[in-house]
C-alpha positions in Angstrom: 0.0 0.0 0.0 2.0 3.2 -0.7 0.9 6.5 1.0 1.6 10.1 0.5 4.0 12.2 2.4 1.5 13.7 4.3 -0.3 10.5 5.3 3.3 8.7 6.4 4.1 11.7 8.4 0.5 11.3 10.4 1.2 8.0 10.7 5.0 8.6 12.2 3.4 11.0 14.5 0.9 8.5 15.9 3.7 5.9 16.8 5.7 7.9 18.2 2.6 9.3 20.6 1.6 5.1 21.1 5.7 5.0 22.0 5.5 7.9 24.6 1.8 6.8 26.0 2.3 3.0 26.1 5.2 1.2 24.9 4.5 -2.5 26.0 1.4 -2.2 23.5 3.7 -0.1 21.0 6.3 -3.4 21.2 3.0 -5.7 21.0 1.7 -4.3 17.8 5.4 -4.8 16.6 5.8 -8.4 17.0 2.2 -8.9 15.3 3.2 -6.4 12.1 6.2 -9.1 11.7 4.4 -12.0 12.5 1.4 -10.8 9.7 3.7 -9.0 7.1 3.8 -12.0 4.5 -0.2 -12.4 4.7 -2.9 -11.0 2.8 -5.6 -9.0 4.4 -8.8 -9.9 4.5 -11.1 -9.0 1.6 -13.7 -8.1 4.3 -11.0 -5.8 5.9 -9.8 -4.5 2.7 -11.1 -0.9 1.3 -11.9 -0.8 -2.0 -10.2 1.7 -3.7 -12.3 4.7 -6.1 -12.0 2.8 -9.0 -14.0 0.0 -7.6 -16.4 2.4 -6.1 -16.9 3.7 -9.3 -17.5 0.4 -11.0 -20.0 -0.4 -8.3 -21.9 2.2 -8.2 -22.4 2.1 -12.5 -23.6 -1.4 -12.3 -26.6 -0.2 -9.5 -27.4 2.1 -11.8 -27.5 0.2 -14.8 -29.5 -2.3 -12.4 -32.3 0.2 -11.0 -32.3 1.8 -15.1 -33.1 -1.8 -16.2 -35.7 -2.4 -13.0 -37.2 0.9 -13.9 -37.6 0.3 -17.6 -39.3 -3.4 -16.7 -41.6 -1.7 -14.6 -43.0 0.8 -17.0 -42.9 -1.9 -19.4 -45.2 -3.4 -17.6 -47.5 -0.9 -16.8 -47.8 0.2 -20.2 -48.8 -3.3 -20.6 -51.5 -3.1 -18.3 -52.7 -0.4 -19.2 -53.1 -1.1 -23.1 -54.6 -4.5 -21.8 -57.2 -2.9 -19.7 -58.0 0.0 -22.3 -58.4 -3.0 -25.0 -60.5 -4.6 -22.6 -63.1 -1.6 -22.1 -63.0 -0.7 -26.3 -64.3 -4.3 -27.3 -66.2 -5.1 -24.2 -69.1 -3.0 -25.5 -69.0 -5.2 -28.8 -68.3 -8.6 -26.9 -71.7 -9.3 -25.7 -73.3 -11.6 -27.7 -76.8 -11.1 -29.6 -79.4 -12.5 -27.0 -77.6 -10.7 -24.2 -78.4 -7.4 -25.8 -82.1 -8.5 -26.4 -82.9 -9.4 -22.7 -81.6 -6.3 -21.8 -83.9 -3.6 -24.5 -87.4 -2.4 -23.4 -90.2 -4.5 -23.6 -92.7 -3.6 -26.4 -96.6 -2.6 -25.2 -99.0 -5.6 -25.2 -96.1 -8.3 -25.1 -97.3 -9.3 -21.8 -94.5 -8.2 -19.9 -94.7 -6.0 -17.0 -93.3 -2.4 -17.6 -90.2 -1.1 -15.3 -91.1 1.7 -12.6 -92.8 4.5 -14.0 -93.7 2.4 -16.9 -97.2 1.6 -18.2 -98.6 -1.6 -17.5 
């Protein structure tokens, strides 16, 4: 991992304070850096770097893009389905539906609706 002069300086600075404050944990925290210096850190540890970020956050929001576009898609769907279903379902009903349902003519024994004569 390389560093920046700035950030290696902060980092000097905070030894030498842990050397001052506490130097059995300051000789601790030595042994362990040589003991763990040939192994790889944890990818759960790790911090991914801007590039990654970067990658990351373009495939979200590909992903929500490509959610989004399904659910208007499907909407759109719905909608045409239900607008189709109003236009032909005046012209659906068959012949002796639409015979039950007009007004009975005078004198064919039938009794008139309210208000009707009869």
């Amino acid at each position: 991992m390389s560093l920046s002069p700035h950030h290696h300086h902060q980092l000097h600075l905070i030894e030498a304070g842990l050397l001052r404050s506490d130097p059995q944990l300051a000789a601790r925290l030595g042994v362990f850096g040589r003991l763990c210096a040939g192994q790889a850190m944890p990818a759960w540890e790790q911090v991914s770097c801007r590039h990654d970020r970067i990658r990351q956050a373009a495939a979200l929001i590909a992903e929500t893009i490509s959610v989004a576009a399904v659910a208007i898609f499907l909407l759109l769907r719905a909608v045409l389905a239900l607008v189709a279903a109003v236009v032909s379902g005046g012209r659906a009903r068959p012949p002796a539906q639409r015979r039950e349902r007009a007004r009975p003519q005078p004198g064919s024994g039938r009794p008139a609706g309210p208000g009707g004569r009869g």
